[in-house]
PyMOL CGO cylinders between C-alpha atoms (Angstrom):
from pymol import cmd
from pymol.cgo import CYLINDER

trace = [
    CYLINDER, 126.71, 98.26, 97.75, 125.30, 95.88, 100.11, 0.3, 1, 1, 1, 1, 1, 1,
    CYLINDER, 125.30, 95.88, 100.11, 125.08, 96.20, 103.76, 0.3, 1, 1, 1, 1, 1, 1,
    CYLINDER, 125.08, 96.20, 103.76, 127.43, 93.22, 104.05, 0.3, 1, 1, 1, 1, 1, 1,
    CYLINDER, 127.43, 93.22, 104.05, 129.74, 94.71, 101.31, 0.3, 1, 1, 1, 1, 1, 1,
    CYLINDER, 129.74, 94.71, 101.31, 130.03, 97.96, 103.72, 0.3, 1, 1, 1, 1, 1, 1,
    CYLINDER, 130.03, 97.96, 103.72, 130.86, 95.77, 106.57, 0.3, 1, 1, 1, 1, 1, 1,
    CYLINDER, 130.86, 95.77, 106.57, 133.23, 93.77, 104.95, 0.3, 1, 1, 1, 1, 1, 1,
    CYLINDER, 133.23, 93.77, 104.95, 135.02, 96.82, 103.59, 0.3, 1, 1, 1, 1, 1, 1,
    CYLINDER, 135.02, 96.82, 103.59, 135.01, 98.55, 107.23, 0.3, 1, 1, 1, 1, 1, 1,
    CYLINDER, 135.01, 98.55, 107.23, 136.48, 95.21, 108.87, 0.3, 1, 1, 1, 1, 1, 1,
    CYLINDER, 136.48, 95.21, 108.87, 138.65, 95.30, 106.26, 0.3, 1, 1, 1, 1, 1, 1,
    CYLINDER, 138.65, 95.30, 106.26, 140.51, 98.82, 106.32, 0.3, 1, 1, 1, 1, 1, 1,
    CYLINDER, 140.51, 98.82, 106.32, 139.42, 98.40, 110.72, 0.3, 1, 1, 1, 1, 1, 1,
    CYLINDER, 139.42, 98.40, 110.72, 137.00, 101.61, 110.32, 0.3, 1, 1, 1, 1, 1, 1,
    CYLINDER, 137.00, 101.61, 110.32, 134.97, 101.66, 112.98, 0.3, 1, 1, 1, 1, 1, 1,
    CYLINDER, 134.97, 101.66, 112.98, 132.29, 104.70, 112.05, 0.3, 1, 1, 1, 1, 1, 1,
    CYLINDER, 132.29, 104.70, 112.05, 132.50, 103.19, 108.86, 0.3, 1, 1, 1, 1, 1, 1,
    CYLINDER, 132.50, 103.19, 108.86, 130.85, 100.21, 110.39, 0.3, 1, 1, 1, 1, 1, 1,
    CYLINDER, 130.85, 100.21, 110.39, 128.65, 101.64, 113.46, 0.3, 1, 1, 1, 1, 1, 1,
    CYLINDER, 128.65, 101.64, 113.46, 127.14, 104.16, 110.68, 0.3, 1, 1, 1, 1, 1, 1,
    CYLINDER, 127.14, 104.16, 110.68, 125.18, 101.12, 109.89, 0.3, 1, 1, 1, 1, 1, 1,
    CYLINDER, 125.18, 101.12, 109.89, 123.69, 100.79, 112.77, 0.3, 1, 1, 1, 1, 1, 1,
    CYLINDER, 123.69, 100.79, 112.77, 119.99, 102.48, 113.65, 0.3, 1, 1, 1, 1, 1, 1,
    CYLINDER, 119.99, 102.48, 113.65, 119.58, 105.35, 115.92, 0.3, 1, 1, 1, 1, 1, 1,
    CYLINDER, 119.58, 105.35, 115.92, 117.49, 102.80, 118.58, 0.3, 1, 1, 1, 1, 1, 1,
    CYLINDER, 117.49, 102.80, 118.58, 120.27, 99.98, 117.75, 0.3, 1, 1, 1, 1, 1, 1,
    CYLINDER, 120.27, 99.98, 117.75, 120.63, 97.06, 120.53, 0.3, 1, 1, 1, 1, 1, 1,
    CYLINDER, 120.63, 97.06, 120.53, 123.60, 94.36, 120.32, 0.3, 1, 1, 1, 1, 1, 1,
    CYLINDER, 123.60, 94.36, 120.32, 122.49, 91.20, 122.45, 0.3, 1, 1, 1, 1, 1, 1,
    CYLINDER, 122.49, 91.20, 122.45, 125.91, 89.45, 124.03, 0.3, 1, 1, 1, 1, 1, 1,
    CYLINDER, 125.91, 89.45, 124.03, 126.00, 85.50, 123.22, 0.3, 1, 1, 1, 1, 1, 1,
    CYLINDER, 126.00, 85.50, 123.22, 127.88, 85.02, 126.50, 0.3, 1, 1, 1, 1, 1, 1,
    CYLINDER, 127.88, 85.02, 126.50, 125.60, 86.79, 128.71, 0.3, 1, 1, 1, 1, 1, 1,
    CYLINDER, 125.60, 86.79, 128.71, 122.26, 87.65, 126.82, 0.3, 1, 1, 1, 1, 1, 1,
    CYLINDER, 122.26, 87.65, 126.82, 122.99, 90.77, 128.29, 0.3, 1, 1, 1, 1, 1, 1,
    CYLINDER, 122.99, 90.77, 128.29, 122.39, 94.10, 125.58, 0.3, 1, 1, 1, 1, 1, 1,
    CYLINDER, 122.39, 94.10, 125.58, 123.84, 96.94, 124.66, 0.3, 1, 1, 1, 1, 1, 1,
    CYLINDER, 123.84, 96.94, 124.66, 123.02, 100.44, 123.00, 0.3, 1, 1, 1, 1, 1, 1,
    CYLINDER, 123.02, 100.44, 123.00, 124.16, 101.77, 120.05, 0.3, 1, 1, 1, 1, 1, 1,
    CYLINDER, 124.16, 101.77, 120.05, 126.49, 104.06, 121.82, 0.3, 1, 1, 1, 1, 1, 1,
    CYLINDER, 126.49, 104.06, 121.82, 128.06, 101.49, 124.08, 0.3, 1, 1, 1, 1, 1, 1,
    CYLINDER, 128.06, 101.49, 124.08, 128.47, 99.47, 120.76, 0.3, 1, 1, 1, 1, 1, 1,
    CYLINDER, 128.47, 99.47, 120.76, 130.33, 102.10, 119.11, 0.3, 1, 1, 1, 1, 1, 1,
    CYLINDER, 130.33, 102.10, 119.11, 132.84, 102.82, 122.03, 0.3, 1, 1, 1, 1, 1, 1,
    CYLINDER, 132.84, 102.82, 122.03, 133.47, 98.60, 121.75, 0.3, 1, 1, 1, 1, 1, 1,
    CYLINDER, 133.47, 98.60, 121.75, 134.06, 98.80, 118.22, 0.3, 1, 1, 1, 1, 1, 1,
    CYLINDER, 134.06, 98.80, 118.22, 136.29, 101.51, 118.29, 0.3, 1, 1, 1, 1, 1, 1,
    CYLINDER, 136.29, 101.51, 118.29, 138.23, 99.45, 120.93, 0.3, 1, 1, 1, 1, 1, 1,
    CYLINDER, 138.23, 99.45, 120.93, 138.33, 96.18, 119.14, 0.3, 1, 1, 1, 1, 1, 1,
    CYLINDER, 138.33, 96.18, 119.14, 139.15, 97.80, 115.75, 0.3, 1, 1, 1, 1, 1, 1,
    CYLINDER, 139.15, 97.80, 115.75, 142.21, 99.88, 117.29, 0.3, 1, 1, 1, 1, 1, 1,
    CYLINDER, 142.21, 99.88, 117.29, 143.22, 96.34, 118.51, 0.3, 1, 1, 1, 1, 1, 1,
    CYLINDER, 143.22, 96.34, 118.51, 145.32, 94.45, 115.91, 0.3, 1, 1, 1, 1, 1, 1,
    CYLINDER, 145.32, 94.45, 115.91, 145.11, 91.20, 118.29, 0.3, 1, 1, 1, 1, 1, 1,
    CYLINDER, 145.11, 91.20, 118.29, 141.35, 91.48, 117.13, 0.3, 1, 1, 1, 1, 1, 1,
    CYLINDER, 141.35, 91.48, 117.13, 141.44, 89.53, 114.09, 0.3, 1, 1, 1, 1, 1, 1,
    CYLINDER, 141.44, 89.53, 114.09, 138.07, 89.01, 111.98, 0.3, 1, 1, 1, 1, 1, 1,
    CYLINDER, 138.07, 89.01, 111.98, 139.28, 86.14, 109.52, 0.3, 1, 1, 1, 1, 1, 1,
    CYLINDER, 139.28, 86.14, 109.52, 137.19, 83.66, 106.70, 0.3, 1, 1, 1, 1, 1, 1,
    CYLINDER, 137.19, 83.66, 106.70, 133.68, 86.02, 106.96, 0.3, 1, 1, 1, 1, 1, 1,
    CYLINDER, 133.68, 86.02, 106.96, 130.99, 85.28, 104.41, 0.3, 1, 1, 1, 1, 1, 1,
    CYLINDER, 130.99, 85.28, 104.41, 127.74, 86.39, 104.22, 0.3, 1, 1, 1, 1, 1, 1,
    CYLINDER, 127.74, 86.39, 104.22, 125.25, 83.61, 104.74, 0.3, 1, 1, 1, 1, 1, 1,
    CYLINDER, 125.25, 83.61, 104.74, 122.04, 85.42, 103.86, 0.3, 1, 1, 1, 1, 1, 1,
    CYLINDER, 122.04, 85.42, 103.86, 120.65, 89.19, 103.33, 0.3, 1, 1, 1, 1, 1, 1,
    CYLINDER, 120.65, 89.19, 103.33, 117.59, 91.08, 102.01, 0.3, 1, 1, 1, 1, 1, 1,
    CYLINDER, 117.59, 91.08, 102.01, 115.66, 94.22, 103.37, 0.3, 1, 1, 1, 1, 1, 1,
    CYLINDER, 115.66, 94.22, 103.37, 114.92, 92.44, 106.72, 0.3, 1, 1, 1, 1, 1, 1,
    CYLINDER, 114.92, 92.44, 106.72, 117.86, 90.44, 107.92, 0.3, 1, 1, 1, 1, 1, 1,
    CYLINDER, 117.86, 90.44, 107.92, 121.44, 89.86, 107.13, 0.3, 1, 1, 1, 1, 1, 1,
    CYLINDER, 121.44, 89.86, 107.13, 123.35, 86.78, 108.83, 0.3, 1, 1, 1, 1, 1, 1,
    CYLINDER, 123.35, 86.78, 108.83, 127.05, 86.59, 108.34, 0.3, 1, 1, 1, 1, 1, 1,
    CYLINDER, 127.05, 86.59, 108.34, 129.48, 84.16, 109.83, 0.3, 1, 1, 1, 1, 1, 1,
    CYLINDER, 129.48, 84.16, 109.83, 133.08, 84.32, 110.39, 0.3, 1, 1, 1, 1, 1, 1,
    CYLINDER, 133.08, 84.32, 110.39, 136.05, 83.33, 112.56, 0.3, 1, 1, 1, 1, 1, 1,
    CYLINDER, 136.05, 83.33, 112.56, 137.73, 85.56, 115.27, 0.3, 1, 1, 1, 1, 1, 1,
    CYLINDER, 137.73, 85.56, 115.27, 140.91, 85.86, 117.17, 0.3, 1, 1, 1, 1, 1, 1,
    CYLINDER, 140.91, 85.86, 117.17, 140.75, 87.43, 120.26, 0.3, 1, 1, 1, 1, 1, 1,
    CYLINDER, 140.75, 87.43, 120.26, 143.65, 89.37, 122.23, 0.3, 1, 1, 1, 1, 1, 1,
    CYLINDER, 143.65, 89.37, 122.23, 143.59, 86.58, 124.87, 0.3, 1, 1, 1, 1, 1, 1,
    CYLINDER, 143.59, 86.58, 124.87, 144.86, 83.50, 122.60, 0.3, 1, 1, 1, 1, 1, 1,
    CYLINDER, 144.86, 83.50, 122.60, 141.25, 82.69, 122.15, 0.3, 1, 1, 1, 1, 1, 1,
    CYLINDER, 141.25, 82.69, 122.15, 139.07, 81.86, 118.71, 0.3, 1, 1, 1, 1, 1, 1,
    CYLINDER, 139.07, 81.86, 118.71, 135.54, 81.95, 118.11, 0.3, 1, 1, 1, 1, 1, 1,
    CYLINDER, 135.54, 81.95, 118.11, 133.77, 80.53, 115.20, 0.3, 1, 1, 1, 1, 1, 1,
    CYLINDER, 133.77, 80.53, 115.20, 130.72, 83.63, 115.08, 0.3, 1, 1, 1, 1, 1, 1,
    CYLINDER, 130.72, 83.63, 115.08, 127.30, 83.93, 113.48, 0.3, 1, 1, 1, 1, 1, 1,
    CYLINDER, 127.30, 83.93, 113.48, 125.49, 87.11, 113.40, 0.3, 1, 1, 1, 1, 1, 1,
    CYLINDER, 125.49, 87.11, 113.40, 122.05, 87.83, 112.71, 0.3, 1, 1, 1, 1, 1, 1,
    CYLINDER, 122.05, 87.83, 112.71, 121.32, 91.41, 112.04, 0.3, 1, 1, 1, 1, 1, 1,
    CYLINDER, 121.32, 91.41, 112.04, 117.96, 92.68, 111.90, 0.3, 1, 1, 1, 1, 1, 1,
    CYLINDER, 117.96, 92.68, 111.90, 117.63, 95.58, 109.65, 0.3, 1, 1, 1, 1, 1, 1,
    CYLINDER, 117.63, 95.58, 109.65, 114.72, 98.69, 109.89, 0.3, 1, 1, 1, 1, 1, 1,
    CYLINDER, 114.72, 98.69, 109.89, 115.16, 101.69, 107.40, 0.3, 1, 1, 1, 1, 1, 1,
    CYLINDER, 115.16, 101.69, 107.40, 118.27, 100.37, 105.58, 0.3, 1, 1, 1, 1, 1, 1,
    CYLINDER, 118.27, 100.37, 105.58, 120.07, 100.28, 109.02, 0.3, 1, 1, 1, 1, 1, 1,
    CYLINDER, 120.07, 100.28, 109.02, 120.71, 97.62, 111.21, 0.3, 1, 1, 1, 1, 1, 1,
    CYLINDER, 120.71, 97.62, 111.21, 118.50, 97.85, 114.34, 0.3, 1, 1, 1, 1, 1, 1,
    CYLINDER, 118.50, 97.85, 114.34, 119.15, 94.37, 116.24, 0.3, 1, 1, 1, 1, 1, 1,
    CYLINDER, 119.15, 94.37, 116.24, 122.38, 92.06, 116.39, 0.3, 1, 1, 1, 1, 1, 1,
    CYLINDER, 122.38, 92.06, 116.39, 121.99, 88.85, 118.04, 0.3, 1, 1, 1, 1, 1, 1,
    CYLINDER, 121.99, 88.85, 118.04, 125.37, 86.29, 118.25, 0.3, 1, 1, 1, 1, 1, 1,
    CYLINDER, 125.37, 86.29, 118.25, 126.04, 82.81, 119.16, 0.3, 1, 1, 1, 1, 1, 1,
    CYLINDER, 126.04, 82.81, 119.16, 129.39, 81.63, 119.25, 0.3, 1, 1, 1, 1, 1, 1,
    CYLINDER, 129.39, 81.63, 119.25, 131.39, 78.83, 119.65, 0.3, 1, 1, 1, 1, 1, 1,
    CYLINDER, 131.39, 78.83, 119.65, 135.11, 77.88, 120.94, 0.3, 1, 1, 1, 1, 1, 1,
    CYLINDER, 135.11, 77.88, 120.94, 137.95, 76.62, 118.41, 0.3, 1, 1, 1, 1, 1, 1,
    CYLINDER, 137.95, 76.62, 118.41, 140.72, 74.56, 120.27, 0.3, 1, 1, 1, 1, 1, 1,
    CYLINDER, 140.72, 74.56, 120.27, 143.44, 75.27, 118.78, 0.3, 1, 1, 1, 1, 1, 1,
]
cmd.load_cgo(trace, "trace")
């Protein structure tokens, strides 16, 4: 199974250690709004959050590209305050895990 594929399947059934067990030990998330970052424990305690969340909808995802270095996935999200967000994520991996997410993001009027 893919990186992606493990993902997808944690988004899908909203498992959130399924997901951050991806991530390396010296994982950093860089916010698109901000270019702020965050750790990989700050990261999981967000994903928890957003995953117990049903108004946190991850919708139309697709994996754009992946191999041993990167993965980039794109997808469409609903967020619990009437907003959308058309999202692309570049991952870079180290080890098999993912060690750097970067994300730019852009607004859907609805």
């Amino acid at each position: 199974m893919t990186l992606y594929d493990t993902m997808a399947k944690a988004l899908d059934q909203r498992d959130a250690d399924m997901y951050t067990d991806l991530f390396h030990g010296d994982y950093e998330f860089v916010r698109h709004q901000s270019g702020t970052s965050m750790d990989r424990e700050q990261m999981v305690e967000m994903m928890r959050m957003m995953m117990a969340n049903e108004k946190v909808i991850v919708r139309d995802a697709r994996c754009v590209y992946e191999n041993d270095e990167i993965l980039v996935e794109h997808s469409v999200m609903d967020f619990p305050d009437g907003t959308t967000e058309a999202v692309m994520s570049v991952h870079i991996l180290k080890d098999g895990s993912i060690i750097r997410t970067e994300t730019g993001a852009t607004l859907i009027s609805k």
